[in-house]
C-alpha positions in Angstrom: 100.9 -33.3 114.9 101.2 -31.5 111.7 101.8 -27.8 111.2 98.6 -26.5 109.4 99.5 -22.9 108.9 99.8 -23.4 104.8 96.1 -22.9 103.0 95.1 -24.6 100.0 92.4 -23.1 97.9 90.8 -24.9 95.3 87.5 -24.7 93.2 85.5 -27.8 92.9 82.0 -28.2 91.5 79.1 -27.0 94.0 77.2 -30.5 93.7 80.9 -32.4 93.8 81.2 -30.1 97.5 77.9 -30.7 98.8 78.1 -34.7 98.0 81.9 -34.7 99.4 80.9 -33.4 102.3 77.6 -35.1 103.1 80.0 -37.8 103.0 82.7 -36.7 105.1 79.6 -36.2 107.7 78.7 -40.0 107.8 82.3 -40.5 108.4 82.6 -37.9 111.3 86.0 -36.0 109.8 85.6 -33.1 108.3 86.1 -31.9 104.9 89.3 -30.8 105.7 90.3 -34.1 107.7 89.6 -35.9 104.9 91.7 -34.0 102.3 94.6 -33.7 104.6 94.7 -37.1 104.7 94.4 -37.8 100.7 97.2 -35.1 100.4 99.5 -37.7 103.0 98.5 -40.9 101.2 99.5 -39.0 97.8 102.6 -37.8 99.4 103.5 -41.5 100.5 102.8 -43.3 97.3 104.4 -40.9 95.0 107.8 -40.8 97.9 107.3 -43.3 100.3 106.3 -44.0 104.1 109.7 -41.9 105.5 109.0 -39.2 103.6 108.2 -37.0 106.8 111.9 -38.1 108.2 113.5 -36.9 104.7 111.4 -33.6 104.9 112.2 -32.8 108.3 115.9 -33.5 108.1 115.7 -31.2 105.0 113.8 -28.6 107.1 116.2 -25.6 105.5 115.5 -26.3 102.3 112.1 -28.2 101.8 111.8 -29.5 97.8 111.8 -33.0 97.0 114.0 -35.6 97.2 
């Protein structure tokens, strides 16, 4: 399980909100959920599936690779 003691604050359209997360609902995650996960599939496109192993060997000094 991840750490989530980091917060991300971001400003998104009020319509863009309400439609993300009436769709979030039909898919039973939460808003949240759902961007976590977009933030890991991001992360693993942009450095790969190990990326986790590289970050946490790298714990002292977390930048990228």
């Amino acid at each position: 399980m991840e750490n989530r003691t980091a917060r991300l604050t971001l400003l998104i359209d009020p319509r863009k909100k309400q439609i993300f997360e009436q769709l979030c609902a039909k898919e039973d995650v939460t808003p949240s959920q759902k961007v976590r996960q977009f933030i890991r599939e991001y992360i693993e496109q942009k450095l790969g599936s190990n990326w986790l192993d590289q970050a946490n060997q790298d714990s002292d000094n977390p930048t990228l690779p």
